[in-house]
C-alpha positions in Angstrom: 0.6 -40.7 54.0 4.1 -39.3 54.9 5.9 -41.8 52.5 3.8 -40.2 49.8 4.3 -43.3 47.0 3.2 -42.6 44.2 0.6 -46.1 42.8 0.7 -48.1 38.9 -2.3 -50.5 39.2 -3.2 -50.2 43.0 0.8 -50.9 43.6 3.4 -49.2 45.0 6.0 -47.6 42.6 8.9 -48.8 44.9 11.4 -51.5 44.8 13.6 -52.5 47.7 16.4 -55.1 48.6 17.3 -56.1 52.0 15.4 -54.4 54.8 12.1 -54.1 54.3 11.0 -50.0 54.7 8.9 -48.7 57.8 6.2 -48.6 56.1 6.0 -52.3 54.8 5.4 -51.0 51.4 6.8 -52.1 47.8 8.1 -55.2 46.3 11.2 -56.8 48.2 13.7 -58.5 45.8 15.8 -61.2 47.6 18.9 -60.2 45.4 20.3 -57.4 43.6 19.1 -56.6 40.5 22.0 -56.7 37.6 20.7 -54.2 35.3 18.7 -50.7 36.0 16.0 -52.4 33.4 15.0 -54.9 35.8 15.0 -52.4 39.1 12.5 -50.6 36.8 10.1 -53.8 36.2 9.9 -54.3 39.5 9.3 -50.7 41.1 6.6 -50.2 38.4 8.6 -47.2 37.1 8.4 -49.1 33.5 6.4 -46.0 31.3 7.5 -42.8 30.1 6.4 -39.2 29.7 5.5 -37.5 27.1 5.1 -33.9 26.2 1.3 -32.6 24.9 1.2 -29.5 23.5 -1.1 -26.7 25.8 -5.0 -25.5 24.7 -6.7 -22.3 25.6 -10.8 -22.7 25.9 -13.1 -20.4 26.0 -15.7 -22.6 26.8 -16.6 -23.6 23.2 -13.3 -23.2 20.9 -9.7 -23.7 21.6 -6.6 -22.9 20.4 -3.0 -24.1 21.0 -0.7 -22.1 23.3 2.6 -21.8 21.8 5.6 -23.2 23.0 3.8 -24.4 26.3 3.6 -28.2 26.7 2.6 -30.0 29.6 4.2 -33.3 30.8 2.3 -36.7 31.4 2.8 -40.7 31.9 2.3 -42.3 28.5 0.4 -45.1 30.0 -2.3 -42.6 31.2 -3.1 -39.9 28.2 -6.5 -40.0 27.3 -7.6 -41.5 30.8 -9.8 -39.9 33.3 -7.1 -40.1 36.0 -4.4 -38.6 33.8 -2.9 -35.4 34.8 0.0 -33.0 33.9 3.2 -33.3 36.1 3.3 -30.0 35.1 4.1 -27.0 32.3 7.4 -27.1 30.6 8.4 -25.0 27.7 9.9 -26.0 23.9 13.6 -26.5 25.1 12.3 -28.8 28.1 14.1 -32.5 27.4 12.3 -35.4 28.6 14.8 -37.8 30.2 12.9 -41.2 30.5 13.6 -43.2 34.0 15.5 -45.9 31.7 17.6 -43.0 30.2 18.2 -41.9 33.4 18.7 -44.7 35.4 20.5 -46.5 32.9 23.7 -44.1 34.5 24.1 -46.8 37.2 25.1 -49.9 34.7 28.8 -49.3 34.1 29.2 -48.4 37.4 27.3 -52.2 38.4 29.6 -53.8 36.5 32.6 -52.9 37.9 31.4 -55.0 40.9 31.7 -52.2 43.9 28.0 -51.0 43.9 24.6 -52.9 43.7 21.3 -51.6 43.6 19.3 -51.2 46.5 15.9 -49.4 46.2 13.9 -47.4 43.5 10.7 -45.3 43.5 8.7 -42.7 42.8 6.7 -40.0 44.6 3.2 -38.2 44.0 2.3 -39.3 40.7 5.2 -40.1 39.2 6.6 -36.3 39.1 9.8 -37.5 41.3 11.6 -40.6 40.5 14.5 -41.9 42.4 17.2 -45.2 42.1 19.4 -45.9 45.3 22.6 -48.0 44.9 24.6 -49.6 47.8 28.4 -49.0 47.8 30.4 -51.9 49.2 32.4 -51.5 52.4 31.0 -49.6 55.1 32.7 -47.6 57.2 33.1 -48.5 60.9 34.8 -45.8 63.3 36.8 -47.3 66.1 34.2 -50.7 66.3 31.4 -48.2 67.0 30.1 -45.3 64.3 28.5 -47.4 61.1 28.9 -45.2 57.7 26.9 -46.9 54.9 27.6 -45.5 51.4 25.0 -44.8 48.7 24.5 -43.4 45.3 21.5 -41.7 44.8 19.8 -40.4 41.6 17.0 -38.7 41.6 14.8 -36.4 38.9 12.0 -34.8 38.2 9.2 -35.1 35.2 7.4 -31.8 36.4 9.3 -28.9 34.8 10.6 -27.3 38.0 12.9 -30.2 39.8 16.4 -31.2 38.2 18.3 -34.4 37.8 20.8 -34.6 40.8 23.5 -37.1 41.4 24.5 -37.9 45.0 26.7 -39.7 47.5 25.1 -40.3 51.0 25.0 -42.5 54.2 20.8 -42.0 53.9 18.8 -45.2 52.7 16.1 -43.6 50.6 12.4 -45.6 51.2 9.9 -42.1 50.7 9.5 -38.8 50.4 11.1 -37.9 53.7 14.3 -40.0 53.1 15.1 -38.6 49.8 14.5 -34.9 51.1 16.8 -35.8 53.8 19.7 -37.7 51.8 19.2 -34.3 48.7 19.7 -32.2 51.7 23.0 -33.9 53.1 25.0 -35.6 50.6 27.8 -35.0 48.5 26.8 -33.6 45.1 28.4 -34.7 42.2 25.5 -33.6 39.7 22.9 -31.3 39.2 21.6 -30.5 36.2 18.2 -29.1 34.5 16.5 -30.6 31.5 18.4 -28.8 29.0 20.7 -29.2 26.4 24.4 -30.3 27.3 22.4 -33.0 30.0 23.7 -36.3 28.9 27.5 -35.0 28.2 26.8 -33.9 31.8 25.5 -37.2 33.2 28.7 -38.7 30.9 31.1 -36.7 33.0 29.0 -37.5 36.6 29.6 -41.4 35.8 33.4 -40.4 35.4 33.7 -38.8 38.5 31.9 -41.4 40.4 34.6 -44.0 39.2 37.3 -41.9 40.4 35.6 -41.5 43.5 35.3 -45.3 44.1 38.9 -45.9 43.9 39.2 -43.3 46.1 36.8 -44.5 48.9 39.2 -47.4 50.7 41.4 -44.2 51.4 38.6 -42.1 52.8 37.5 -45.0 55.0 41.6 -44.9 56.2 41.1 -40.7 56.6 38.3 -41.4 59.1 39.8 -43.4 61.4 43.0 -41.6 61.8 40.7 -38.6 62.4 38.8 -40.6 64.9 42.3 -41.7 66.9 43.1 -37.9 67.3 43.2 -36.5 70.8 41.4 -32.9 70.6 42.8 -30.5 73.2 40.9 -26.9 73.0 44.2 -25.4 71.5 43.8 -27.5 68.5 40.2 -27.1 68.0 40.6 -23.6 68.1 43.4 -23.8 65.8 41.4 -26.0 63.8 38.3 -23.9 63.7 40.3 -20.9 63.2 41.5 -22.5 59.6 38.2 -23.2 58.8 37.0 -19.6 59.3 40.1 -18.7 57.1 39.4 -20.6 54.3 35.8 -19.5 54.1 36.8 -16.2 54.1 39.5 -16.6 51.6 37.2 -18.3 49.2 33.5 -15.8 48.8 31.9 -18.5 47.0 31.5 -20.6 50.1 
């Protein structure tokens, strides 16, 4: 099961607008949802997680471990099929897929993006919300750039919230690996304190980047209409090499 969707009820946690996946999987909405609330409802990512504190047994008696707590979905504690996303520790913040999703509705309302797709993985431990950025980008009538915000978190203890622009339609496991590995970070952040000044600051920057875009669309094909002779890609790789090794950070 290479999509690896995680399952509320027999369904599959995953919404989707336009194009239905490869995998035929998850409920398709015939318009954009206007608020993150809704994309929630219908990707069955509506419950939250909750922290339960950690037991030692010995068979017989038990005793709290301290500061140890392990993270579940709400909807299942005290279920058979209920298990730990994973171990976190006393300073872990729980950020709820509404608190986290909810980053996306300023940004809707300035009428540039829309939502396009919203899931989660596993169990539940990896949650994701896709939004589609108007205006693709077409090179000289032929390369297609489609332009998405992802974010994407974790409820396990070990995966952070990350913000990103990419051209990558996430649908599954392997499409979200792919878009995390190539886009354009604008946040990453663990579940500590100082998150939601920093999620703040990430919905800043994604405005700015907006009225940016037209400009960047202008960039490419004026990059595309350049003739490349092999003295000016060696001049041009030669800059390159120079600002790596002028900046050590990389």
């Amino acid at each position: 099961m290479p999509h690896n969707l995680a399952m509320k009820d027999g369904k599959p946690m995953l919404m989707f607008v336009g194009e239905t996946p490869w995998h035929k999987l998850g409920t398709r909405l015939d318009s954009p949802p206007k608020t993150a609330e809704a994309v929630i409802k219908a990707a069955h990512l509506d419950w939250e997680v909750i922290k339960q504190p950690v037991y030692a047994f010995d068979g017989g008696s038990g005793c709290a471990v301290p500061g140890h707590y392990a993270t579940v979905r709400g909807d299942l504690w005290g279920k058979p099929e209920c298990e730990p996303f994973g171990l976190v520790g006393e300073d872990y913040n729980v950020l709820q897929n509404r608190e986290a999703f909810s980053f996306f509705d300023p940004i809707i309302q300035t009428g540039q993006v829309t939502y396009e797709t919203a899931g989660a993985l596993g169990r539940g431990e990896r949650v994701w919300m896709l939004a589609k950025v108007d205006g693709d980008i077409t090179i000289k009538g032929k390369d297609l750039v489609k332009r998405y915000l992802l974010l994407s978190n974790g409820h396990d203890g070990r995966t952070a919230l990350k913000i990103r622009f990419t051209p990558v339609r996430v649908v599954c496991q392997n499409t979200l690996n792919y878009a995390l590995a190539s886009g354009r970070n604008l946040l990453q952040s663990h579940h500590g304190h100082g998150m939601d000044r920093r999620i703040e600051r990430a919905q800043e920057v994604v405005g700015m980047i907006l009225k940016q875009y037209d400009s960047l669309a202008r960039h490419y094909v004026r990059f595309a209409e350049v003739q490349m002779s092999s003295d000016l890609l060696g001049r041009y790789l030669g800059s390159l090499c120079h600002a790596q090794t002028a900046d050590p950070s990389g």
